[in-house]
PyMOL CGO cylinders between C-alpha atoms (Angstrom):
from pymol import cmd
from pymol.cgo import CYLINDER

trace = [
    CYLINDER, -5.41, -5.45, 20.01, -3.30, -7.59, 17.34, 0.3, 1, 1, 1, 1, 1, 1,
    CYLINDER, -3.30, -7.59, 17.34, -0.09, -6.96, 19.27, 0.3, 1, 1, 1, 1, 1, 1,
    CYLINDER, -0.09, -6.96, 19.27, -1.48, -8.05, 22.65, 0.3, 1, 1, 1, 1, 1, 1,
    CYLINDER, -1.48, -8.05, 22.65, -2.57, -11.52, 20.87, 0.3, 1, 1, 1, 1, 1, 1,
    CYLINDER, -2.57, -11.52, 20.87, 0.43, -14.23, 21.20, 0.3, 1, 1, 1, 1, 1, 1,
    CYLINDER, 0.43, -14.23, 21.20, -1.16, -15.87, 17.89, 0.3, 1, 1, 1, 1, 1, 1,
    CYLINDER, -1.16, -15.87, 17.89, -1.21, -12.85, 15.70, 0.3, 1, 1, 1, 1, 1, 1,
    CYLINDER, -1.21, -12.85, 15.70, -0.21, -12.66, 12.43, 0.3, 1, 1, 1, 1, 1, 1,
    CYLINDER, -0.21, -12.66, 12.43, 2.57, -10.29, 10.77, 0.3, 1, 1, 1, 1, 1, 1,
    CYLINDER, 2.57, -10.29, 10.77, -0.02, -8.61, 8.87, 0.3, 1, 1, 1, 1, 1, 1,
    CYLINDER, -0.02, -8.61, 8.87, -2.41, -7.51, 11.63, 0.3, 1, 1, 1, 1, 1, 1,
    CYLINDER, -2.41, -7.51, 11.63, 0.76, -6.37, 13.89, 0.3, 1, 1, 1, 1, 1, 1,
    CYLINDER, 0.76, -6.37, 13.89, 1.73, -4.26, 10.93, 0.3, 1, 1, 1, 1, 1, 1,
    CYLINDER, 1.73, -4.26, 10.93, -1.22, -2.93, 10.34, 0.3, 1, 1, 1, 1, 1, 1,
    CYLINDER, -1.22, -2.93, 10.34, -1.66, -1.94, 14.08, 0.3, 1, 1, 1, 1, 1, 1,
    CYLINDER, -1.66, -1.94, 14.08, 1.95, -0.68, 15.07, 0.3, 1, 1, 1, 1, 1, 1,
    CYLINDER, 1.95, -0.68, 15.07, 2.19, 0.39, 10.98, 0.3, 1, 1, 1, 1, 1, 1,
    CYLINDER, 2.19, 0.39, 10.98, 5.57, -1.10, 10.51, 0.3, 1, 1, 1, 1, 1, 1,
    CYLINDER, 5.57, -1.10, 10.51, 6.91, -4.68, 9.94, 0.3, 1, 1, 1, 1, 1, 1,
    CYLINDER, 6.91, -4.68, 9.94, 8.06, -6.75, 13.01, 0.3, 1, 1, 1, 1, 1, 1,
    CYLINDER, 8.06, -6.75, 13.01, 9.86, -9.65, 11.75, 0.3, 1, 1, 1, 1, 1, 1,
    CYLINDER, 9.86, -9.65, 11.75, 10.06, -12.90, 13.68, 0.3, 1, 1, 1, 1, 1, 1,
    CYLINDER, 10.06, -12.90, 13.68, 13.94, -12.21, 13.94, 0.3, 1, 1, 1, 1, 1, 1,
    CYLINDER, 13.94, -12.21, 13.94, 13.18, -8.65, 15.80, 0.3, 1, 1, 1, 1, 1, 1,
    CYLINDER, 13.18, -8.65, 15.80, 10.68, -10.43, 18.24, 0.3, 1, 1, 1, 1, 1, 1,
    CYLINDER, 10.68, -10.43, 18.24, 13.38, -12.82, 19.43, 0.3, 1, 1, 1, 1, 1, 1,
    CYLINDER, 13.38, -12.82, 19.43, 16.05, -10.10, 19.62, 0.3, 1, 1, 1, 1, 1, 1,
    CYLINDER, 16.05, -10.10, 19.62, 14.09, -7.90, 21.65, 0.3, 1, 1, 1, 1, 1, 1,
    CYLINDER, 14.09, -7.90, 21.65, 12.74, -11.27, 23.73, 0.3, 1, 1, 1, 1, 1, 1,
    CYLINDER, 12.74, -11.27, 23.73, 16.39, -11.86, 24.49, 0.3, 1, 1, 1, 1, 1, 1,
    CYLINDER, 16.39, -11.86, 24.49, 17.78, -7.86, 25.19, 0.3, 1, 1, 1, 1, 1, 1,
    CYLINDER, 17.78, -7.86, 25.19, 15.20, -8.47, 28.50, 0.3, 1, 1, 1, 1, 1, 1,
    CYLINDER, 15.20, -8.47, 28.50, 16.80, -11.99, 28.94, 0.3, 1, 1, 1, 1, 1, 1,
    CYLINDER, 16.80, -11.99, 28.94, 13.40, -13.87, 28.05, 0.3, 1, 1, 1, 1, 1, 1,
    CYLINDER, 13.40, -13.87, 28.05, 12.95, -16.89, 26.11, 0.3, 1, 1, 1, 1, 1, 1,
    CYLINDER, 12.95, -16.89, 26.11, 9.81, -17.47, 23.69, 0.3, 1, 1, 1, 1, 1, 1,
    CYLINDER, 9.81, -17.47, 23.69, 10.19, -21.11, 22.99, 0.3, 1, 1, 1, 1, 1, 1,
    CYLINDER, 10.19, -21.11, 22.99, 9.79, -22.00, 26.62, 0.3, 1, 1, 1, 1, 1, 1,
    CYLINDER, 9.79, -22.00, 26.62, 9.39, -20.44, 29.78, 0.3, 1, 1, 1, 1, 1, 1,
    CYLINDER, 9.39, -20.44, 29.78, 11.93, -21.39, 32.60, 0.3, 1, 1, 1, 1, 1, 1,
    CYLINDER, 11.93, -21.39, 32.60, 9.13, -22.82, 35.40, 0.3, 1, 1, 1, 1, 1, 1,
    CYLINDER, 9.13, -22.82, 35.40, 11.27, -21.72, 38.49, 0.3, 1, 1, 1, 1, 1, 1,
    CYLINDER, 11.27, -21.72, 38.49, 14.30, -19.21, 38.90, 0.3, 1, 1, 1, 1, 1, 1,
    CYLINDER, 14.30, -19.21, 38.90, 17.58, -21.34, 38.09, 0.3, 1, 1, 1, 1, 1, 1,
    CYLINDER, 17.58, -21.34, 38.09, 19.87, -21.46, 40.92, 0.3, 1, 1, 1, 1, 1, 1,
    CYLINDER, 19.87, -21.46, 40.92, 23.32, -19.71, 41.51, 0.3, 1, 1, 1, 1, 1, 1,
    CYLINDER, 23.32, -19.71, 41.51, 25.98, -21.09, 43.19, 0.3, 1, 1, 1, 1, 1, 1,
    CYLINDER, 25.98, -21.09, 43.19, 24.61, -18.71, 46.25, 0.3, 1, 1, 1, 1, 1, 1,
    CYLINDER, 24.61, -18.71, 46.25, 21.64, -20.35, 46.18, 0.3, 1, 1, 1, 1, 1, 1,
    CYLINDER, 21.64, -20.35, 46.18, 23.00, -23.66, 46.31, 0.3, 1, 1, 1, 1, 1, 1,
    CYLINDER, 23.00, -23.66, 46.31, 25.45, -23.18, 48.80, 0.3, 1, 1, 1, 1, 1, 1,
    CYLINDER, 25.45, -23.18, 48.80, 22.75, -21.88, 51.13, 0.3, 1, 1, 1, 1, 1, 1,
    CYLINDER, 22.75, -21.88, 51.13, 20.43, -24.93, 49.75, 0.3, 1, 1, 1, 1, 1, 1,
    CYLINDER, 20.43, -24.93, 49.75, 23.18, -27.02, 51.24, 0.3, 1, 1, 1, 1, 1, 1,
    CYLINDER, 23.18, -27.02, 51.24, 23.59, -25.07, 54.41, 0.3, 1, 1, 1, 1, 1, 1,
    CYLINDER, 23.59, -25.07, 54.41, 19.78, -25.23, 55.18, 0.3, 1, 1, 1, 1, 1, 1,
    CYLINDER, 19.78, -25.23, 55.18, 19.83, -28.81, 54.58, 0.3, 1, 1, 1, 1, 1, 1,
    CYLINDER, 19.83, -28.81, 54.58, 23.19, -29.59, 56.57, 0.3, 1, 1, 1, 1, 1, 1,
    CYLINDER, 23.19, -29.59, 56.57, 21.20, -27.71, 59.61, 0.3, 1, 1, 1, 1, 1, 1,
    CYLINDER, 21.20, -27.71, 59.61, 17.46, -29.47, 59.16, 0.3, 1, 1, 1, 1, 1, 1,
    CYLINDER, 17.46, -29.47, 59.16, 19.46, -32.87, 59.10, 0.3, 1, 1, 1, 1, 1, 1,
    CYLINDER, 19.46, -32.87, 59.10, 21.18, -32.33, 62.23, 0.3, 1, 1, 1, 1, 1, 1,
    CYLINDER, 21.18, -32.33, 62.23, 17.80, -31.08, 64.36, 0.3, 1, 1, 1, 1, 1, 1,
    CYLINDER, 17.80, -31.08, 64.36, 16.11, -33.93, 65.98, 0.3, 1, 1, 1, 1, 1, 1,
    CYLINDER, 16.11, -33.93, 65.98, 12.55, -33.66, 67.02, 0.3, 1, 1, 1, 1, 1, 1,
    CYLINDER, 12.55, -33.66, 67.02, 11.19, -35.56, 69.76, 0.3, 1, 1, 1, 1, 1, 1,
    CYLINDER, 11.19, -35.56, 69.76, 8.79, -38.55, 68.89, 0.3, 1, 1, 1, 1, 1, 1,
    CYLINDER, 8.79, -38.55, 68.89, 5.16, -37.29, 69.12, 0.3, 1, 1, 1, 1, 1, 1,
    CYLINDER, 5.16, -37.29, 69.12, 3.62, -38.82, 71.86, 0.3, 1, 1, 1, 1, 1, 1,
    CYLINDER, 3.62, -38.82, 71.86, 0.14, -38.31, 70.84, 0.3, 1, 1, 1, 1, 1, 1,
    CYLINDER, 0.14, -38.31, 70.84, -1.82, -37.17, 67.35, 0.3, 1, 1, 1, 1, 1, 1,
    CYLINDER, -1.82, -37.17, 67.35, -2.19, -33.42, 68.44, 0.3, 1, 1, 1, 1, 1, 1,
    CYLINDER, -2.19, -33.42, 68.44, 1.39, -33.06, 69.40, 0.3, 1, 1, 1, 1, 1, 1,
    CYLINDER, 1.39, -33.06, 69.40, 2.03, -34.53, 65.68, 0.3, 1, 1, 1, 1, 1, 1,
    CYLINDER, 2.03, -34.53, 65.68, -0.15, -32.21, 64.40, 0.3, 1, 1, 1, 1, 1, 1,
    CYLINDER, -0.15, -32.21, 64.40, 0.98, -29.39, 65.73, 0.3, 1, 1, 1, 1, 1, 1,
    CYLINDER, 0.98, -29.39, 65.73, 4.99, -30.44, 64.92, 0.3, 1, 1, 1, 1, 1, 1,
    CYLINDER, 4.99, -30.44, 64.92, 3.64, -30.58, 60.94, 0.3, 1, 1, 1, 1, 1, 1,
    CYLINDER, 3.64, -30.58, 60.94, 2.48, -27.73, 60.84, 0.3, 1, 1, 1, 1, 1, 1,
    CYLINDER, 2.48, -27.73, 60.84, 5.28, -25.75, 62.96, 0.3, 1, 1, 1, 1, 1, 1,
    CYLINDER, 5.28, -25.75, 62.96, 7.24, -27.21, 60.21, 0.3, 1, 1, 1, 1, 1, 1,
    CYLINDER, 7.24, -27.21, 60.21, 5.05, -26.93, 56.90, 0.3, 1, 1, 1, 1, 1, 1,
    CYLINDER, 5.05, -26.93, 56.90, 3.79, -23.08, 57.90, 0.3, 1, 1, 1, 1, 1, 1,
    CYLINDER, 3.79, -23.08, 57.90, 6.77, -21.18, 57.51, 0.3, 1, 1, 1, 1, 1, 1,
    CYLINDER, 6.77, -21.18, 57.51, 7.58, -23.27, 53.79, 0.3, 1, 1, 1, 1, 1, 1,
    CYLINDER, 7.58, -23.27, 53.79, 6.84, -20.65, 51.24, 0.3, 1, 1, 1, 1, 1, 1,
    CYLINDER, 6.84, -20.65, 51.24, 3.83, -21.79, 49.00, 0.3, 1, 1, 1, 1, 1, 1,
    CYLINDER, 3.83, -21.79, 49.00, 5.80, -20.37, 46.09, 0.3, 1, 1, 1, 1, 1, 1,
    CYLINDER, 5.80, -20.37, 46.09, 8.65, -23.28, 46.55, 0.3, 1, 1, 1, 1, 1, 1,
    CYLINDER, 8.65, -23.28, 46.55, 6.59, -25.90, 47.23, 0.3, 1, 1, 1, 1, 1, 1,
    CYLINDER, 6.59, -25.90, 47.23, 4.38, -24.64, 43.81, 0.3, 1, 1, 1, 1, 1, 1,
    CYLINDER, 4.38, -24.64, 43.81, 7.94, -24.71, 41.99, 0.3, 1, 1, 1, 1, 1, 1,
    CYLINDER, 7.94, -24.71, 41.99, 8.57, -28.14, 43.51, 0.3, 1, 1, 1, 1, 1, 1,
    CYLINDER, 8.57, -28.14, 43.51, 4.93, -29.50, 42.68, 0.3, 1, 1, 1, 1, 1, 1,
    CYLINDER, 4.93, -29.50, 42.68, 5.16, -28.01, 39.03, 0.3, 1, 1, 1, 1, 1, 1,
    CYLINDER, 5.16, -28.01, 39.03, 9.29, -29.41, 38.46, 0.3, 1, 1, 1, 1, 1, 1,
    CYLINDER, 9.29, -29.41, 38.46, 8.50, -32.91, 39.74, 0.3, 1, 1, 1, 1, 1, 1,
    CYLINDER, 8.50, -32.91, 39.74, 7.36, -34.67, 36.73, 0.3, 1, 1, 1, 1, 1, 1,
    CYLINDER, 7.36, -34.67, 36.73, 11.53, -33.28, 34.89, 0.3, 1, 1, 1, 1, 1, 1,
    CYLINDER, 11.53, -33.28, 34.89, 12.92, -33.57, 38.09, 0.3, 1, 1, 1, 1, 1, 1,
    CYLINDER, 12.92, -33.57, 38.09, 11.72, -37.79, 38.23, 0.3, 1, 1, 1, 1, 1, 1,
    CYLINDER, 11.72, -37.79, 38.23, 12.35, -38.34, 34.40, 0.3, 1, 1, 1, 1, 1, 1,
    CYLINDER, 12.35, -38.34, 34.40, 15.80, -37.00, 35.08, 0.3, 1, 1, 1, 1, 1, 1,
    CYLINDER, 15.80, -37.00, 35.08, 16.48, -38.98, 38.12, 0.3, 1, 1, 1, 1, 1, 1,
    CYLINDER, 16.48, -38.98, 38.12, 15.19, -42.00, 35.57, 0.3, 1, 1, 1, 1, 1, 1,
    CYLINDER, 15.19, -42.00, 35.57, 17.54, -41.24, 32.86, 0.3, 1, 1, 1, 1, 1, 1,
    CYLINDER, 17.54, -41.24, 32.86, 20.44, -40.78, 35.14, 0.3, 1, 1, 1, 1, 1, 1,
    CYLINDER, 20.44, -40.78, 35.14, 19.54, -44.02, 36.69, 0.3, 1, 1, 1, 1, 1, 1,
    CYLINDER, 19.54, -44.02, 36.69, 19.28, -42.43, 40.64, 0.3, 1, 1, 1, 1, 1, 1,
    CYLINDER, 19.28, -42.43, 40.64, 23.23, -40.54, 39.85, 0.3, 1, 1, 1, 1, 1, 1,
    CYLINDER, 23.23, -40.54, 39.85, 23.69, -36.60, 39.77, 0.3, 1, 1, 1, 1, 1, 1,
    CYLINDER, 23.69, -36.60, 39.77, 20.35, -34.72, 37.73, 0.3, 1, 1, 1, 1, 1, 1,
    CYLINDER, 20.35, -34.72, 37.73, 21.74, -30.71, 38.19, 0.3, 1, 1, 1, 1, 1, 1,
    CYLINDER, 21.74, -30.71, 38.19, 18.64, -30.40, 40.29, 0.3, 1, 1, 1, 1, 1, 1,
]
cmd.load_cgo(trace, "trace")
């Protein structure tokens, strides 16, 4: 279906919904359900909530201190007590940001990026 295809012309959506959709509609209606057509945010921004328990997690993960592993299955097992309960959604997000998130550290020259 013509309305389904993101490369459709104005012509075959009017001819399928039988009125005209201008490009001006689109975006309006894009932007009533807070969505963006030009480019698709690749993670949820944060809010200050989200930052200040960002901070709070990192604060606490700073301050535990793990015991030197002693031998290659006690490593092991301490990466993986500590990569397992990391949701594979945020480390996708983190995987898929770091190319913007290294150019801005690049143009900011190391200093504050708003990551």
């Amino acid at each position: 279906m013509a309305v389904a295809h993101r490369t459709a012309s104005s012509a075959e959506i009017r001819a399928v919904v039988g009125a005209t959709v201008t490009q001006l509609t689109v975006t309006n209606r894009l932007l009533q359900g807070q969505l963006r057509a030009i480019r698709p945010v690749v993670c949820i921004p944060l809010t200050p909530n989200h930052c200040r328990l960002r901070r709070e997690w990192c604060e606490a993960r700073a301050h535990r201190r793990l015991q030197p592993a002693l031998t290659v299955p006690v490593l092991t097992d301490q990466v993986l007590q500590a990569w397992n309960p990391t949701p594979q959604t945020n480390i996708r997000c983190l995987y898929g940001t770091m190319h913007a998130r290294l150019h801005a550290c690049i143009q900011n020259s190391g200093g504050y990026t708003g990551y």
